[in-house]
C-alpha positions in Angstrom: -11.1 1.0 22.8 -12.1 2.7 19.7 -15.7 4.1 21.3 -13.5 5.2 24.4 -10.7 6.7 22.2 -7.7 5.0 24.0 -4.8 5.3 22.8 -4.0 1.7 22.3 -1.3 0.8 20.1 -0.8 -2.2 18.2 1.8 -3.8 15.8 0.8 -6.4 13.3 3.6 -8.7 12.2 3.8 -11.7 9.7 1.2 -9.7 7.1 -0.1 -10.6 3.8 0.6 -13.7 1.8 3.9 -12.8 2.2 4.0 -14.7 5.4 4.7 -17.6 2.8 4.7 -21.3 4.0 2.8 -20.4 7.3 -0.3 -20.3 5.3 -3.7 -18.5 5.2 -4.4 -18.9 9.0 -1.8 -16.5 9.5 -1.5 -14.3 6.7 -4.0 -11.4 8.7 -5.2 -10.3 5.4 -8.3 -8.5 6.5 -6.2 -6.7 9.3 -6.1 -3.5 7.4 -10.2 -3.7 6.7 -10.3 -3.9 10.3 -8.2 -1.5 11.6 -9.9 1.1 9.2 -13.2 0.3 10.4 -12.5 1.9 14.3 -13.5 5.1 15.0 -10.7 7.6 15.4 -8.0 5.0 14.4 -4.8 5.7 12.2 -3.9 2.6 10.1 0.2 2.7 8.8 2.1 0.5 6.5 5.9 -0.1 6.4 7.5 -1.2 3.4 11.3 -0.7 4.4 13.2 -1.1 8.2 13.5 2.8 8.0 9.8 3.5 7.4 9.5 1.0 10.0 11.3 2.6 12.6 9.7 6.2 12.0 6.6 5.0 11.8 6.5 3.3 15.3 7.4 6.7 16.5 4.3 8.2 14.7 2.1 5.0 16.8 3.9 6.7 20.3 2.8 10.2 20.1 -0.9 9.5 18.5 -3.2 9.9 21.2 -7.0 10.4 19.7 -7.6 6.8 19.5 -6.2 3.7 18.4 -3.5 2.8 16.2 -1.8 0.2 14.0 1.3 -0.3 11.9 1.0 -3.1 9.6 5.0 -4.6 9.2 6.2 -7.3 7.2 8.4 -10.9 8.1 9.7 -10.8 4.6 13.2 -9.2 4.2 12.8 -6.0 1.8 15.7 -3.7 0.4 15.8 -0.2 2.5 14.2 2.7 0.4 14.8 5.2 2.6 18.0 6.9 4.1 17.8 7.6 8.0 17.1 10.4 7.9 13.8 10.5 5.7 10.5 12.0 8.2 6.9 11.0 7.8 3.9 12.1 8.9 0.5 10.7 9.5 -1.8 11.7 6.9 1.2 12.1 4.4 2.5 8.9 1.6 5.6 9.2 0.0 6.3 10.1 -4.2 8.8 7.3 -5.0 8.4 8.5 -9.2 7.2 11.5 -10.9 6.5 12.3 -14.5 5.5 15.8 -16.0 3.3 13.6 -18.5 3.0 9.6 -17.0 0.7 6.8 -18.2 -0.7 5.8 -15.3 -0.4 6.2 -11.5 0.7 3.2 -8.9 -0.6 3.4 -5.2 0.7 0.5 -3.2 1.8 -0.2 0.3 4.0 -2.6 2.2 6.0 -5.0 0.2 4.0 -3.8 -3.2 5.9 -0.8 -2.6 9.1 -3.1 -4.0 6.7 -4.5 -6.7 5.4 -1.4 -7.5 9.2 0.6 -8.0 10.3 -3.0 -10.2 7.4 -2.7 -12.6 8.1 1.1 -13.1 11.6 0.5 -14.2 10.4 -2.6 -16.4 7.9 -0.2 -18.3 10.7 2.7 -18.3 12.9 0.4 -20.5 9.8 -0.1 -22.7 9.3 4.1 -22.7 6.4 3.9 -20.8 6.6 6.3 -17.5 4.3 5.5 -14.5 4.6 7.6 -11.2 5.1 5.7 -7.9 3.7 6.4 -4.6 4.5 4.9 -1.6 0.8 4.9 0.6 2.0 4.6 3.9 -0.3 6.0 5.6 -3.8 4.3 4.6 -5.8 5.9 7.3 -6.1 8.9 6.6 -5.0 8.8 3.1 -3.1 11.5 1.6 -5.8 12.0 -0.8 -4.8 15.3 -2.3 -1.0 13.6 -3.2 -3.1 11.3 -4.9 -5.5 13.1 -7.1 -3.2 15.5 -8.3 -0.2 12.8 -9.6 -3.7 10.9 -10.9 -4.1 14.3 -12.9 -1.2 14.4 -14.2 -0.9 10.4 -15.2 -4.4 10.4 -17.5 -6.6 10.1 -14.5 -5.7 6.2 -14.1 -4.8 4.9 -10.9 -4.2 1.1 -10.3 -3.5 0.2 -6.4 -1.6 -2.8 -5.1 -1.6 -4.3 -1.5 -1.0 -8.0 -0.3 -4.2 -7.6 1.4 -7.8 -8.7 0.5 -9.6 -6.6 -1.7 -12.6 -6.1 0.9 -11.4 -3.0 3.5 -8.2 -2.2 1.9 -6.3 0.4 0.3 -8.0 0.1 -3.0 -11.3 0.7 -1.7 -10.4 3.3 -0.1 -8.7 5.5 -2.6 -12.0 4.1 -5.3 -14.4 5.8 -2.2 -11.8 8.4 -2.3 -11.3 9.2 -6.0 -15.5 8.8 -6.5 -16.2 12.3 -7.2 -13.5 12.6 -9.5 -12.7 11.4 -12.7 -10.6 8.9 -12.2 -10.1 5.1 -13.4 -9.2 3.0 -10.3 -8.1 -0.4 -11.4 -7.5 -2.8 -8.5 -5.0 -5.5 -7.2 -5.4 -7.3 -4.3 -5.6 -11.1 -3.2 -9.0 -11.6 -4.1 -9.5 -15.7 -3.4 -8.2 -17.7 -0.5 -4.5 -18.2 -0.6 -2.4 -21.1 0.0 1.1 -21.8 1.3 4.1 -21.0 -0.8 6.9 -19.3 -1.4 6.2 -15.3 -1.0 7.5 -14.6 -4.4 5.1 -17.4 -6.3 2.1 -16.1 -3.8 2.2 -12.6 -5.0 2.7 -13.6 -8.9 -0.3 -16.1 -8.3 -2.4 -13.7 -6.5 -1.7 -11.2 -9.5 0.1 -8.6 -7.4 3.8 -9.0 -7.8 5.8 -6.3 -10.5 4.4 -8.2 -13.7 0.5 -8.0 -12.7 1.4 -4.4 -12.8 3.4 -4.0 -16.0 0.1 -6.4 -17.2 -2.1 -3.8 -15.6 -0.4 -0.8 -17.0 -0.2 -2.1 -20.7 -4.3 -3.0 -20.3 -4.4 1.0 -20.2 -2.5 1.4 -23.6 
């Protein structure tokens, strides 16, 4: 499909650890790496049902090649209102700062994790910037660098994904010219069954691996 360039769609459901109880055998955390690797494919990420919805309408009119949209089981508060439009190629700026300490990339349900640790470290006076990486491939790379800039060139990326493939590779390969510090998380050892919340804190990718992250850069 990829060599051929078909337009072949496909949805992945029940993603990350966040599956939960279901276990590694169906957790699809290499999915992303995967998808990625195709020639001519787009790779998208929901984190809410509005991004959700849009984003399967992005999947219908991309014709070059193939396409996936990674979606969650786990239930997730909405971020978005209904009427909020994306675009392939494009992420989302959920927090800006004129001045911030550090810059959060994250995708899916780290999205949730990523907006709870910013208002943890805003109590403590400490401002990160938040962006919401829908779109993994292609990456809005420019978005990126210049909220990097503007947060001490430090960038840590979360995803309930393994590190191999995934979005945190890809912005490090992106970034690699630049100076900028790319810190890392991602499920980097073989998960286990469990509750989604206890996965993600054990895995070191829930809201305090990234207020832990964060402070490392103080």
């Amino acid at each position: 499909a990829g060599i051929g360039r078909l337009a072949v769609r496909v949805i992945g459901t029940h993603t990350g650890v966040s599956v939960g109880q279901d276990g590694p055998a169906q957790m699809a955390l290499e999915d992303i790496a995967f998808f990625r690797a195709i020639p001519k494919s787009i790779v998208l990420s929901a984190s809410d049902a509005v991004s959700a919805y849009r984003l399967v309408g992005l999947l219908a009119s991309y014709t070059e090649g193939v396409s996936y949209l990674r979606v969650m089981r786990q239930e997730t508060p909405v971020i978005y209102n209904n009427s909020e439009q994306f675009a392939i190629g494009k992420c989302k700026v959920l927090r800006s700062y004129e001045k911030a300490h550090c810059l959060i990339v994250a995708t899916g349900v780290c999205v949730h994790e990523a907006i709870v640790a910013s208002d943890m470290l805003r109590l403590e006076g400490i401002d990160v910037s938040v962006i919401d990486a829908y779109s993994i491939k292609p990456l809005d790379i420019k978005t990126i660098i210049t909220l990097a800039q503007s947060s001490n060139d430090r960038v840590i990326t979360v995803e309930d994904h393994y590190q191999e493939g995934g979005l945190g590779e890809s912005i490090t390969h992106a970034v690699s010219l630049e100076n900028i510090k790319v810190s890392v998380l991602a499920v980097k050892q073989l998960p286990r069954s469990g509750q989604p919340e206890e996965l993600r804190a054990w895995l070191h990718i829930d809201a305090n691996a990234i207020v832990h992250a964060v402070k490392k850069w103080q």
